[in-house]
N, CA, C, O and CB atoms as a CASP TS submission, in Angstrom:
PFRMAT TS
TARGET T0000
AUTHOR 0000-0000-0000
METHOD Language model
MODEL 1
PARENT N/A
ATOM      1  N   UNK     1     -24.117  37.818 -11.164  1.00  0.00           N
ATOM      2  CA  UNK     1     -23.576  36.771 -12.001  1.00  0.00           C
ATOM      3  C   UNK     1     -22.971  35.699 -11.097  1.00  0.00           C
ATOM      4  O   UNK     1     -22.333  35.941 -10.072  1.00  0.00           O
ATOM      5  CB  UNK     1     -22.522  37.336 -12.997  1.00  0.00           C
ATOM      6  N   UNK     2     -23.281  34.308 -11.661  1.00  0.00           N
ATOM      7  CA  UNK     2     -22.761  32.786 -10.776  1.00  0.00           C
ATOM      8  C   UNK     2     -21.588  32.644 -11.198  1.00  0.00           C
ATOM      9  O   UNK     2     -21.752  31.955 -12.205  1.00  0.00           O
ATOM     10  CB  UNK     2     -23.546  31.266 -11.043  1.00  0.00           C
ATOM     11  N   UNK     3     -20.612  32.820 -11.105  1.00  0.00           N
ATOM     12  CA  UNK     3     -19.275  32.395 -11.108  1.00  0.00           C
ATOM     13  C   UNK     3     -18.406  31.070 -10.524  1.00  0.00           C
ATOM     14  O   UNK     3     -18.052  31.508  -9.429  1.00  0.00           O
ATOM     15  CB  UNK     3     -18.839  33.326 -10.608  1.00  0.00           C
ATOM     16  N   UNK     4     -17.858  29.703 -10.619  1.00  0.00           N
ATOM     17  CA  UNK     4     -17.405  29.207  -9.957  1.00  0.00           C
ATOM     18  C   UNK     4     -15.571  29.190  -9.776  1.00  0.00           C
ATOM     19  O   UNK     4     -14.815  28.535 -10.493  1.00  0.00           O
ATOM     20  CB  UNK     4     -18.094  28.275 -10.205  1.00  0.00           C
ATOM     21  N   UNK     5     -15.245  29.898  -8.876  1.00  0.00           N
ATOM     22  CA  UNK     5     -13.954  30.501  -8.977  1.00  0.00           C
ATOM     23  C   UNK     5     -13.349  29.211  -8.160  1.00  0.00           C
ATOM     24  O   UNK     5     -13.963  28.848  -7.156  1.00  0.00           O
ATOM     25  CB  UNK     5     -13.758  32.192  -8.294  1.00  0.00           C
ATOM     26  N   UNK     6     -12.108  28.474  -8.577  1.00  0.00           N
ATOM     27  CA  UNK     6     -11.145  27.448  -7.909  1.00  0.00           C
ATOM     28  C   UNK     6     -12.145  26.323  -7.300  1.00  0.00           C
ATOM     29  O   UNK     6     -11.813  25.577  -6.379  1.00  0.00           O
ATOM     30  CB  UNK     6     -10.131  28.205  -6.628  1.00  0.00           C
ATOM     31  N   UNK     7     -13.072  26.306  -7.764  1.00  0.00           N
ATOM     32  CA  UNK     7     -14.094  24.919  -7.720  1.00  0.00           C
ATOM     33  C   UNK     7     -14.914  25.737  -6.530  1.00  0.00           C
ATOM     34  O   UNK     7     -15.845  25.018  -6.168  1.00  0.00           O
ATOM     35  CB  UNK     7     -13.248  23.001  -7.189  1.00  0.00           C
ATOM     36  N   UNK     8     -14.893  27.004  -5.788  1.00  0.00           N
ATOM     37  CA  UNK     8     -15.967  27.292  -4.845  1.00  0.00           C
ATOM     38  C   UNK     8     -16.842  28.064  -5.754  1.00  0.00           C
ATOM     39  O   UNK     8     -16.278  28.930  -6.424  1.00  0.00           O
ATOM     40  CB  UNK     8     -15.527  28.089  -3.482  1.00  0.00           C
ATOM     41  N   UNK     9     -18.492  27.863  -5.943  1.00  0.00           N
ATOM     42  CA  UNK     9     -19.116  28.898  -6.370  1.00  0.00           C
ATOM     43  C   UNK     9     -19.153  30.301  -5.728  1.00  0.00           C
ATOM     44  O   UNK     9     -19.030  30.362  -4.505  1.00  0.00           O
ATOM     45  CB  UNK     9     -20.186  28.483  -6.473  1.00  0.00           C
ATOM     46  N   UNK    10     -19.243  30.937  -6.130  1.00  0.00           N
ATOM     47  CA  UNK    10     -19.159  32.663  -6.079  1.00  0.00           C
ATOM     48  C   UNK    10     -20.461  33.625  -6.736  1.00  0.00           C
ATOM     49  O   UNK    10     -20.553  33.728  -7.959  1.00  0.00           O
ATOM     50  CB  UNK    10     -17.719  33.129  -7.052  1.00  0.00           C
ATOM     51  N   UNK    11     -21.233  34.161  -6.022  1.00  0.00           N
ATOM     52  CA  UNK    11     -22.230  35.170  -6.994  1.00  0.00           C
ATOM     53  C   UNK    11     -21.810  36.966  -6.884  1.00  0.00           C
ATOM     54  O   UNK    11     -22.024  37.625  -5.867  1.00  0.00           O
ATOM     55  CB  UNK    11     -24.105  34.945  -6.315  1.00  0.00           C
ATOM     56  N   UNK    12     -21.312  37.415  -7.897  1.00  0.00           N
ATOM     57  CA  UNK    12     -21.119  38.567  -8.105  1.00  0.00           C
ATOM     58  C   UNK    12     -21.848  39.650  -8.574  1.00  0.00           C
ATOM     59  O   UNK    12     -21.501  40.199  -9.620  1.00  0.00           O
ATOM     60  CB  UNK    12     -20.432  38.495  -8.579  1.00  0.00           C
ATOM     61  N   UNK    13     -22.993  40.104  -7.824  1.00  0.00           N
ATOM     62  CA  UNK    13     -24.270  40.940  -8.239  1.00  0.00           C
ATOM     63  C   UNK    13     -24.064  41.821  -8.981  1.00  0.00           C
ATOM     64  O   UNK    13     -24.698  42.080 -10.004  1.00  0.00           O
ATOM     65  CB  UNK    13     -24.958  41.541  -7.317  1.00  0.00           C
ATOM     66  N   UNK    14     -22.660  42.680  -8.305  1.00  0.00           N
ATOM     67  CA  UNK    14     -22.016  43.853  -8.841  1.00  0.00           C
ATOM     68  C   UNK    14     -21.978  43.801 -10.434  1.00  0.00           C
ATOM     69  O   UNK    14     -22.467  44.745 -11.054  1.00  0.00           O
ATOM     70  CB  UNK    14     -20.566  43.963  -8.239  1.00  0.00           C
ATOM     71  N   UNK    15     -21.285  42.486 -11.265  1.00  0.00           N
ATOM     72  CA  UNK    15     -21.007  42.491 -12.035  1.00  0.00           C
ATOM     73  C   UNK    15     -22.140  42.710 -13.633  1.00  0.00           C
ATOM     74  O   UNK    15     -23.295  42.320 -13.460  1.00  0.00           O
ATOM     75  CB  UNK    15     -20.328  41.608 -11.648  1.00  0.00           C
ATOM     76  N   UNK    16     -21.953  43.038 -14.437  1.00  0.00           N
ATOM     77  CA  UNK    16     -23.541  43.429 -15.204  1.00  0.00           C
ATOM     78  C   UNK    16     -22.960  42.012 -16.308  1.00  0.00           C
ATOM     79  O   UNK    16     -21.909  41.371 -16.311  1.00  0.00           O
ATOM     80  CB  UNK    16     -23.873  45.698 -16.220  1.00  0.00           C
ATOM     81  N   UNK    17     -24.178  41.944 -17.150  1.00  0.00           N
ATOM     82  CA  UNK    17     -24.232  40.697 -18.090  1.00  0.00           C
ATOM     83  C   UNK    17     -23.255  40.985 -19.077  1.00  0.00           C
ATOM     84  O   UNK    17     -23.052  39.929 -19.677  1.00  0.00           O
ATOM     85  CB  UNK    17     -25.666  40.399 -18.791  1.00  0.00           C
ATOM     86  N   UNK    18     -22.527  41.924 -19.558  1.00  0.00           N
ATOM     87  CA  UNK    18     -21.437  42.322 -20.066  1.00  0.00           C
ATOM     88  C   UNK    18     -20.461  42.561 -19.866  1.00  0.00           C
ATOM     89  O   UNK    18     -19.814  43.261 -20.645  1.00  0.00           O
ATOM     90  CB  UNK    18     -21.462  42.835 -20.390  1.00  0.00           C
ATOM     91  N   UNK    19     -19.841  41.970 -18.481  1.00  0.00           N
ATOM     92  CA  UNK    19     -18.539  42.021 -17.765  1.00  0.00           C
ATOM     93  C   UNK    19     -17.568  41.460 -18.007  1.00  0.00           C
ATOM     94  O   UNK    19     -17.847  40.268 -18.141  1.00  0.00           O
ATOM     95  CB  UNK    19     -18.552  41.764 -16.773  1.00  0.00           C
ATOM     96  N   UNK    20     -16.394  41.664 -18.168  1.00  0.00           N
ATOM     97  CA  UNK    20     -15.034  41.296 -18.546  1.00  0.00           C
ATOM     98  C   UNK    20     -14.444  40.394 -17.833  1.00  0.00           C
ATOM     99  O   UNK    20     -14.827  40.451 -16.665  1.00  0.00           O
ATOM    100  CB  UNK    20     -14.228  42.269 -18.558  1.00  0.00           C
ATOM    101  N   UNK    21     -13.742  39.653 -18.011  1.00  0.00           N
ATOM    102  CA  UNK    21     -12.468  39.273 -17.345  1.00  0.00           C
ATOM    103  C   UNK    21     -11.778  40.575 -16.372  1.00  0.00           C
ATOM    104  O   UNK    21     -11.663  40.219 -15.199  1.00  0.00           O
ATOM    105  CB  UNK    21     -11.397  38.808 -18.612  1.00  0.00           C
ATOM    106  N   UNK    22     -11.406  41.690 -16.580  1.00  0.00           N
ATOM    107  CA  UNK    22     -10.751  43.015 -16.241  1.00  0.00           C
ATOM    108  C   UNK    22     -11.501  43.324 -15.266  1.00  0.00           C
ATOM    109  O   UNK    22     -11.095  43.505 -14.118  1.00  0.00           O
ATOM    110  CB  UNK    22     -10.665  44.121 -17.272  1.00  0.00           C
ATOM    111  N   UNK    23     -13.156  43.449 -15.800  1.00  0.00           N
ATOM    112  CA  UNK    23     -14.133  43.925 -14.219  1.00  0.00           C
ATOM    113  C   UNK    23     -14.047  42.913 -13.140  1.00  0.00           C
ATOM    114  O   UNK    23     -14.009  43.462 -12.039  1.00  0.00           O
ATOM    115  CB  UNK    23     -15.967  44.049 -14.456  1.00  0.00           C
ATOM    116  N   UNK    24     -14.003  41.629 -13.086  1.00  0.00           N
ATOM    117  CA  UNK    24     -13.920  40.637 -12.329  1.00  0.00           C
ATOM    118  C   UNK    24     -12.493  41.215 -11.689  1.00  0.00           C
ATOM    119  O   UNK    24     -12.674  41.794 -10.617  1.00  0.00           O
ATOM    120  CB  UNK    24     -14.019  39.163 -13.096  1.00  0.00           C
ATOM    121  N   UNK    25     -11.293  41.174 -12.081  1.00  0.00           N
ATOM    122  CA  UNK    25     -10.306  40.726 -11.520  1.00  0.00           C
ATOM    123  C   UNK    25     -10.143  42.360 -10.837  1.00  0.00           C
ATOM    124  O   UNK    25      -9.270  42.468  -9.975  1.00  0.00           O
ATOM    125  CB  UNK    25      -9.121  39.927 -12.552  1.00  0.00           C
ATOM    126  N   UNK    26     -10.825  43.428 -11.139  1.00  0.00           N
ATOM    127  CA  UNK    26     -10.921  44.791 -10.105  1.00  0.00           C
ATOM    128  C   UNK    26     -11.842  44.306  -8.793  1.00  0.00           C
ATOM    129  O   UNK    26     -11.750  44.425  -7.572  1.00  0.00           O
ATOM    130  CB  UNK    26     -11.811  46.310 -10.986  1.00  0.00           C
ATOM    131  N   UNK    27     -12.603  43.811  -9.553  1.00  0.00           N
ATOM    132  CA  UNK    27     -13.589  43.402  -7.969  1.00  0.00           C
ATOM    133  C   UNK    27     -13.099  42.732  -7.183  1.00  0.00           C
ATOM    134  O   UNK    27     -13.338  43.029  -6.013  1.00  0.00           O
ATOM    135  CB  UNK    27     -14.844  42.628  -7.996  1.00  0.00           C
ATOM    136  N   UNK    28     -12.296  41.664  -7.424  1.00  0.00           N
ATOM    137  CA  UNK    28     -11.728  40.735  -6.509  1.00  0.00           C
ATOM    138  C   UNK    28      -9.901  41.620  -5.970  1.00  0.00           C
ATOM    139  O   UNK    28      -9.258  41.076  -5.073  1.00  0.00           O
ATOM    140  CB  UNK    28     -11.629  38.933  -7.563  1.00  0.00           C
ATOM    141  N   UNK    29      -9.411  42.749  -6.564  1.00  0.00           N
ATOM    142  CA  UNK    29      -8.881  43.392  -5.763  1.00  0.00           C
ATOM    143  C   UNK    29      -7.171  42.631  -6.435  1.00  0.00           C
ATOM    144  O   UNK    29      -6.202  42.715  -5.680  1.00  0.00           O
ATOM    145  CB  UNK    29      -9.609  43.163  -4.070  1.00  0.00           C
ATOM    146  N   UNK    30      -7.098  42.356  -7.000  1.00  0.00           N
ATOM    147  CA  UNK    30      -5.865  41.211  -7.581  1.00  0.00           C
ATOM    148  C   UNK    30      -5.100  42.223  -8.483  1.00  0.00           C
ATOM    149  O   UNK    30      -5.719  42.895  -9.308  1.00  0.00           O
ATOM    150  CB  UNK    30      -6.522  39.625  -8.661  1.00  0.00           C
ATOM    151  N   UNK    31      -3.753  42.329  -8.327  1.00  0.00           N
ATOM    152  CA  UNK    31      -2.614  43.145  -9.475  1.00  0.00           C
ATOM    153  C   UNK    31      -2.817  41.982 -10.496  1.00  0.00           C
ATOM    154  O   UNK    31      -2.763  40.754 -10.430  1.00  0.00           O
ATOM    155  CB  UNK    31      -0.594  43.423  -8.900  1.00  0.00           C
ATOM    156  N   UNK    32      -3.081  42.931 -11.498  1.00  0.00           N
ATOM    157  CA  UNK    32      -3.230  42.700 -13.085  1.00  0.00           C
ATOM    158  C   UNK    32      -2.192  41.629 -13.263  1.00  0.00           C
ATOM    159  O   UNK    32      -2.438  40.523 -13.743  1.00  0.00           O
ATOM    160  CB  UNK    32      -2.909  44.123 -14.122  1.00  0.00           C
ATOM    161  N   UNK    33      -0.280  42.284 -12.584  1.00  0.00           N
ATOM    162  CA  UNK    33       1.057  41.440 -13.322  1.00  0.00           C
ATOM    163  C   UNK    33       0.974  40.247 -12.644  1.00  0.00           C
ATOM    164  O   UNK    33       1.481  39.280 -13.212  1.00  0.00           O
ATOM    165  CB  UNK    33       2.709  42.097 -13.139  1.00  0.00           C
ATOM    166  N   UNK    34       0.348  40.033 -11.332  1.00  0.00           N
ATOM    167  CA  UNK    34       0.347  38.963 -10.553  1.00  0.00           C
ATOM    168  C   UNK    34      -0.557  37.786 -10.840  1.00  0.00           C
ATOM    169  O   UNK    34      -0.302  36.815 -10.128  1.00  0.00           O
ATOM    170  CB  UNK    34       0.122  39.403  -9.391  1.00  0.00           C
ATOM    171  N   UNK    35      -1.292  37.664 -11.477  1.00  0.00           N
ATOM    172  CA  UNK    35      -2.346  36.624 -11.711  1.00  0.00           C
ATOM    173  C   UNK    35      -2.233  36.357 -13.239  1.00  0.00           C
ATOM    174  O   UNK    35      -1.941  37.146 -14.137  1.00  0.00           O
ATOM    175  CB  UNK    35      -3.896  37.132 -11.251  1.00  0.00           C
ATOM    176  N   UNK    36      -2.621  34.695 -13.309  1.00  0.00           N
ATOM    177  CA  UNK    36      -3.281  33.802 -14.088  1.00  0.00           C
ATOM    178  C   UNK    36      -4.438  33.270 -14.204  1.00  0.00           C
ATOM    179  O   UNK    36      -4.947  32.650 -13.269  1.00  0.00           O
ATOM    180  CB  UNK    36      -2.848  33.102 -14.071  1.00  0.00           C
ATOM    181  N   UNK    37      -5.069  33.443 -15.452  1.00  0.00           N
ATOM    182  CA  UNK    37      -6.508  32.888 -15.407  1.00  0.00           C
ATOM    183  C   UNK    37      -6.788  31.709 -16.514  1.00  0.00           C
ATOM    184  O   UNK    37      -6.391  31.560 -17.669  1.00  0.00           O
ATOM    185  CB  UNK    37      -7.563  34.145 -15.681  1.00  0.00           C
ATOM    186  N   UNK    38      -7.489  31.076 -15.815  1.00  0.00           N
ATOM    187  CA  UNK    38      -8.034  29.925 -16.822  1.00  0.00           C
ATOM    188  C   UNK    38      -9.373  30.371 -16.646  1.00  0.00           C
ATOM    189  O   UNK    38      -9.841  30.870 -15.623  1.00  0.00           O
ATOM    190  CB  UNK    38      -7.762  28.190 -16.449  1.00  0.00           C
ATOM    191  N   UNK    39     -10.195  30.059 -18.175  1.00  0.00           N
ATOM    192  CA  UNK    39     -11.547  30.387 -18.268  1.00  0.00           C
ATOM    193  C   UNK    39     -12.778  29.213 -19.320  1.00  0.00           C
ATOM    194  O   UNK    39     -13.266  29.294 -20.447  1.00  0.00           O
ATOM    195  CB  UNK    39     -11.385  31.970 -18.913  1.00  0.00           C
ATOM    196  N   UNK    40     -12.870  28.097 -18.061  1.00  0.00           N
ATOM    197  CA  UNK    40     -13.895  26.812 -18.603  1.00  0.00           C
ATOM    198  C   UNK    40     -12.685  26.065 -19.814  1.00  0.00           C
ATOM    199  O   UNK    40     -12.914  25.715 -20.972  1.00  0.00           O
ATOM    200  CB  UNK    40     -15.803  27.592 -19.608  1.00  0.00           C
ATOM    201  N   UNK    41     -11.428  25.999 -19.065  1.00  0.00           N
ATOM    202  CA  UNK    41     -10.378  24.835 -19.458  1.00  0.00           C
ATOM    203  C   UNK    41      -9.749  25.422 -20.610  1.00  0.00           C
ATOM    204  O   UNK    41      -9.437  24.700 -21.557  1.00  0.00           O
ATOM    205  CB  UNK    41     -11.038  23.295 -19.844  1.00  0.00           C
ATOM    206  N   UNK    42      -9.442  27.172 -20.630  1.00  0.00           N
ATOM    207  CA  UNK    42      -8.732  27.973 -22.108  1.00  0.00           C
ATOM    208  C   UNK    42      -7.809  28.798 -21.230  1.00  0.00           C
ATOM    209  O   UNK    42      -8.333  29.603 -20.461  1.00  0.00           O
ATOM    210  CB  UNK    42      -9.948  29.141 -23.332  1.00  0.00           C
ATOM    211  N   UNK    43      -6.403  28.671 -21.268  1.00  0.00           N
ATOM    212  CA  UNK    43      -5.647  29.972 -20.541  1.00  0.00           C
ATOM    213  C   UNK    43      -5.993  31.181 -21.359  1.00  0.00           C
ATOM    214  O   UNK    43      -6.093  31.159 -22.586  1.00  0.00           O
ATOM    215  CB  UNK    43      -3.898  29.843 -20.481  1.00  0.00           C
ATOM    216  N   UNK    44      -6.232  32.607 -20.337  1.00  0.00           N
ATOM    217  CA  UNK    44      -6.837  33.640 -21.223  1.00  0.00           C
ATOM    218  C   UNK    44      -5.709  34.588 -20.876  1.00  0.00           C
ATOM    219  O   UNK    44      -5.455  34.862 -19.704  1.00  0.00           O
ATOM    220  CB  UNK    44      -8.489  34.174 -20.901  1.00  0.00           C
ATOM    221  N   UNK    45      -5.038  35.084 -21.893  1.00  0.00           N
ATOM    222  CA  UNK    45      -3.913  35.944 -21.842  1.00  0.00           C
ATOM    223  C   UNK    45      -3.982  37.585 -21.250  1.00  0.00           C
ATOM    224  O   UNK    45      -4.577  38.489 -21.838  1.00  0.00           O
ATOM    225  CB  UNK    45      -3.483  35.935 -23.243  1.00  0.00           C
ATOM    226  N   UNK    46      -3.614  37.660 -20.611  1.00  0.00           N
ATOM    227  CA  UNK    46      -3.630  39.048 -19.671  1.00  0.00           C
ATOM    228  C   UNK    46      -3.994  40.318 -21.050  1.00  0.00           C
ATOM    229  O   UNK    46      -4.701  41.275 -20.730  1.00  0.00           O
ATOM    230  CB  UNK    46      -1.629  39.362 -18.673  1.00  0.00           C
ATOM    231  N   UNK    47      -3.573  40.246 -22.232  1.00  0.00           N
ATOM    232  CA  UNK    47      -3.533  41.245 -23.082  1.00  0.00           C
ATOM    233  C   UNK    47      -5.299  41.061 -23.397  1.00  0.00           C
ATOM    234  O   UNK    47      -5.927  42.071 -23.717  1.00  0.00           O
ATOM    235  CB  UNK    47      -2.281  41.029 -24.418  1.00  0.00           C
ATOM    236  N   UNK    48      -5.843  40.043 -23.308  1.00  0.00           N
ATOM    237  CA  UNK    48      -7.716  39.719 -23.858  1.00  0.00           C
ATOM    238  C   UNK    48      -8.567  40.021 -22.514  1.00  0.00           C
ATOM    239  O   UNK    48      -9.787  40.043 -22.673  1.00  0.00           O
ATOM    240  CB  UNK    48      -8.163  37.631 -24.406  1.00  0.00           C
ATOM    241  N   UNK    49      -8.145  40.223 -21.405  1.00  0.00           N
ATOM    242  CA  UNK    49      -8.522  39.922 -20.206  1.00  0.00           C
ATOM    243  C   UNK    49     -10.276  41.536 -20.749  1.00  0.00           C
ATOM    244  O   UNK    49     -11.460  41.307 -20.499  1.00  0.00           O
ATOM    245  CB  UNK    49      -6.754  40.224 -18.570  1.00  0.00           C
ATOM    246  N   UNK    50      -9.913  42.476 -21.232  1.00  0.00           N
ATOM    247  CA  UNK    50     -10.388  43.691 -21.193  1.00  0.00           C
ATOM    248  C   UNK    50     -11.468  43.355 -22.601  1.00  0.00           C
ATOM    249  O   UNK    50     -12.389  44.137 -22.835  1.00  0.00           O
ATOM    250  CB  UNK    50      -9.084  44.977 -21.267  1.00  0.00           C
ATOM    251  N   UNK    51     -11.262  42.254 -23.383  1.00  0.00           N
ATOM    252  CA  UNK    51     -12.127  41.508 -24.062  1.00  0.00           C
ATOM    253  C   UNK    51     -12.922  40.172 -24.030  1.00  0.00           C
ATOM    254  O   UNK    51     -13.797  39.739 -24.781  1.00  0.00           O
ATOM    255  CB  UNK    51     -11.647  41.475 -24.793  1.00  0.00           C
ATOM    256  N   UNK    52     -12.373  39.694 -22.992  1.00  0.00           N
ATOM    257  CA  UNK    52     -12.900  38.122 -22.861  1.00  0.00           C
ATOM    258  C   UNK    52     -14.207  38.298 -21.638  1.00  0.00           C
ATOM    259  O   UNK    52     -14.175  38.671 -20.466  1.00  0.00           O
ATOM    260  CB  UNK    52     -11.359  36.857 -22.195  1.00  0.00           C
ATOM    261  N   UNK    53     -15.159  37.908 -22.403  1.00  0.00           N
ATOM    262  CA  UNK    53     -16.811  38.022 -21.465  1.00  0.00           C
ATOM    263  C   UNK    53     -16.606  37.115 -20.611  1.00  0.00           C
ATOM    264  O   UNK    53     -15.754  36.272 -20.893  1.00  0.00           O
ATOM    265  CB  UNK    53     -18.413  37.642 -22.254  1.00  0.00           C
ATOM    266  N   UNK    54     -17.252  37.032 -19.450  1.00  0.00           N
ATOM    267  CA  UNK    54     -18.251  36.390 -18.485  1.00  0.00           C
ATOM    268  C   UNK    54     -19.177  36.121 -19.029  1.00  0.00           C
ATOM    269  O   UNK    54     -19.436  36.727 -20.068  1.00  0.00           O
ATOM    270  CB  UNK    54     -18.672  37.009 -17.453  1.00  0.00           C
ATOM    271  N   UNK    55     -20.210  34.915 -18.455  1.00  0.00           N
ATOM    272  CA  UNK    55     -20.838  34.431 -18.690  1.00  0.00           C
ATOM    273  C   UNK    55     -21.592  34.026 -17.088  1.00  0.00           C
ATOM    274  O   UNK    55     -20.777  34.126 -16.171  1.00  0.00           O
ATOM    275  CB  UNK    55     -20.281  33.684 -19.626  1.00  0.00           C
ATOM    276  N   UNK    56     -22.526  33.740 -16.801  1.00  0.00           N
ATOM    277  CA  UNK    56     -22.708  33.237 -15.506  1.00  0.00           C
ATOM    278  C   UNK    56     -22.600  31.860 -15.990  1.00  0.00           C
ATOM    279  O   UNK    56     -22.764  31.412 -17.125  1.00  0.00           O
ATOM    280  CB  UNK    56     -24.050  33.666 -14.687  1.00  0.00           C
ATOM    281  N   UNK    57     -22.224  31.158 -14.656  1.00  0.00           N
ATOM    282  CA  UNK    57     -21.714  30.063 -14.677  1.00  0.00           C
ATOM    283  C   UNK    57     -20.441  29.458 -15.288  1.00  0.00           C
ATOM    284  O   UNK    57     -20.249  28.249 -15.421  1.00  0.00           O
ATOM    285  CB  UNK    57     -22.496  29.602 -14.992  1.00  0.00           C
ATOM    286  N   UNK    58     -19.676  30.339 -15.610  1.00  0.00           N
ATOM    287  CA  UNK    58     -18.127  30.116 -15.959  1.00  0.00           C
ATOM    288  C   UNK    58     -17.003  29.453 -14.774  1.00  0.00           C
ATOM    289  O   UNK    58     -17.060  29.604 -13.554  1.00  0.00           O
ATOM    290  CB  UNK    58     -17.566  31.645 -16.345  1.00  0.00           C
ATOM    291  N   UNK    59     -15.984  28.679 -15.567  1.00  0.00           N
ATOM    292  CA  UNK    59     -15.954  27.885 -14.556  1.00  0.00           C
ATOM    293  C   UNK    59     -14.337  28.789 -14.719  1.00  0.00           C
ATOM    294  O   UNK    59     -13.834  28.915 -15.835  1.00  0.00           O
ATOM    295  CB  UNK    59     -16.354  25.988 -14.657  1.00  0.00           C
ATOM    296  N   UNK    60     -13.804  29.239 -13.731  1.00  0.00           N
ATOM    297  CA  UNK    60     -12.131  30.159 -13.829  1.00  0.00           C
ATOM    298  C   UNK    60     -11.532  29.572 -12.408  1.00  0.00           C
ATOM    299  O   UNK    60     -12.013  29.358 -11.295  1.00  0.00           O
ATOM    300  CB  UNK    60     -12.232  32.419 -13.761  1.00  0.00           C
ATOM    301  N   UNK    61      -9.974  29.395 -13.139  1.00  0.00           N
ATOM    302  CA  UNK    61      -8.880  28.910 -12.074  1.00  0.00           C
ATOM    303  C   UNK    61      -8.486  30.410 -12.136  1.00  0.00           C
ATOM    304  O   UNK    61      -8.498  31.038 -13.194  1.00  0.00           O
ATOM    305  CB  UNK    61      -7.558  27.541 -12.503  1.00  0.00           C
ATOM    306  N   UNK    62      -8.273  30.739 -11.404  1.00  0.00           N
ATOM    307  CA  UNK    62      -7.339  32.169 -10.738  1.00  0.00           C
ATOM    308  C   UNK    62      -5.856  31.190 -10.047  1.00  0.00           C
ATOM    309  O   UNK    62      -5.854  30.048  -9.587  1.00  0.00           O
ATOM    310  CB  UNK    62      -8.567  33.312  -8.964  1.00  0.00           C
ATOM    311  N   UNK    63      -4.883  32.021 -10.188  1.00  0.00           N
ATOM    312  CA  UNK    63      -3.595  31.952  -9.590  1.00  0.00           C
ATOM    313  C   UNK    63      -3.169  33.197  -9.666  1.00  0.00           C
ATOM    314  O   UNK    63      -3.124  33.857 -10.704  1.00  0.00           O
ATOM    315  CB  UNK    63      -2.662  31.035 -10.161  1.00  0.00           C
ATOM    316  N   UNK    64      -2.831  33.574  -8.532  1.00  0.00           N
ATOM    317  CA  UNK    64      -2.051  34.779  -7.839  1.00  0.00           C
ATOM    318  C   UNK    64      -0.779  34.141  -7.313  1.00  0.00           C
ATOM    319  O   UNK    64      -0.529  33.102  -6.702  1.00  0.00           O
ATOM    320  CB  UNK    64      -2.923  35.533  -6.546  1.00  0.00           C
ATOM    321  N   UNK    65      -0.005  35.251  -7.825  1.00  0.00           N
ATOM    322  CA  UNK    65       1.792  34.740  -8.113  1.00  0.00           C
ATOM    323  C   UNK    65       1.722  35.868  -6.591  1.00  0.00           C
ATOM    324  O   UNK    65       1.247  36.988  -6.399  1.00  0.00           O
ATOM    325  CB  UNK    65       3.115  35.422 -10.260  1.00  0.00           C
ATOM    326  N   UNK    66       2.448  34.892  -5.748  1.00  0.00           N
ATOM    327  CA  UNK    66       3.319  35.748  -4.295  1.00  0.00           C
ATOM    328  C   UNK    66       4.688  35.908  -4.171  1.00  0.00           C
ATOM    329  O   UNK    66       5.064  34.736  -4.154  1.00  0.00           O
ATOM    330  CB  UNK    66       3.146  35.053  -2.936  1.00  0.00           C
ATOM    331  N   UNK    67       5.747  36.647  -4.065  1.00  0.00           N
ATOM    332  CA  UNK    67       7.114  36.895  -4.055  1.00  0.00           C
ATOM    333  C   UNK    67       7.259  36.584  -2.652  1.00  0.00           C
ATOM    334  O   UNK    67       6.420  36.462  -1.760  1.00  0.00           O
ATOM    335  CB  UNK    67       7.606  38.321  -4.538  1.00  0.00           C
ATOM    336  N   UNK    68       8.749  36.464  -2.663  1.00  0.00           N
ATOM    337  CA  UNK    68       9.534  35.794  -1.780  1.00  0.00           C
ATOM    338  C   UNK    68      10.253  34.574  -1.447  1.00  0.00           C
ATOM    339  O   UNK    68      10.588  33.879  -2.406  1.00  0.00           O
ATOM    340  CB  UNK    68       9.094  35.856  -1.180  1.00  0.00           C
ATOM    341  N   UNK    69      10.506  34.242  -0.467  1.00  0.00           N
ATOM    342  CA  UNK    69      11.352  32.791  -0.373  1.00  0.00           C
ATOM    343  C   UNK    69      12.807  33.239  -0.115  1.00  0.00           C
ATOM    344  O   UNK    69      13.274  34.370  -0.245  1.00  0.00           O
ATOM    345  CB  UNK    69      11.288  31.772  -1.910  1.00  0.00           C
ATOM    346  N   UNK    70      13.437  32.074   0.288  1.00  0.00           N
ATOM    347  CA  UNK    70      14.971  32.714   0.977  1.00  0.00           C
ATOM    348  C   UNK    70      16.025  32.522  -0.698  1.00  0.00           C
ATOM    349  O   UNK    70      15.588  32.479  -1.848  1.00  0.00           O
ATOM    350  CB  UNK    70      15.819  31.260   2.838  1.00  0.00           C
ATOM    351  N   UNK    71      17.198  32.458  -0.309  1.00  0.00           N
ATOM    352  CA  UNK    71      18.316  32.746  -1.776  1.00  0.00           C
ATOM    353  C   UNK    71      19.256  31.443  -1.271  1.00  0.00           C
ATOM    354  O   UNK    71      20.250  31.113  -1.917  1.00  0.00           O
ATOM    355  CB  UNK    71      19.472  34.745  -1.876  1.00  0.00           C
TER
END
């Protein structure tokens, strides 16, 4: 599957024509509480992630939240 993740295209073979939001974000290795997804200009809520399809050629912003910083 063609994916274009943060404006770089991406092809994910692994993934089958019925893949989730959830299978994507295991493959790419990302904590579930840590990330945000946009999916072709719709924020998709972490609770749909295990319902919301792929498509090839979907266009997804990923953001991964990092801790730290001084006080």
């Amino acid at each position: 599957m063609q994916l274009v993740i943060n404006g770089q295209p991406r092809e994910f073979p692994e993934l089958a024509a019925d893949a989730r939001i959830s299978d994507l974000i295991a493959i790419l290795g990302l904590k579930n509480d840590r990330v945000a997804i946009e999916q072709n200009g719709d924020i998709v809520s972490r609770a749909s992630w295990t319902e919301s399809a792929l498509n090839s050629g979907d266009k997804l912003e990923i953001v991964h939240f990092v801790g730290g910083g001084s006080r």
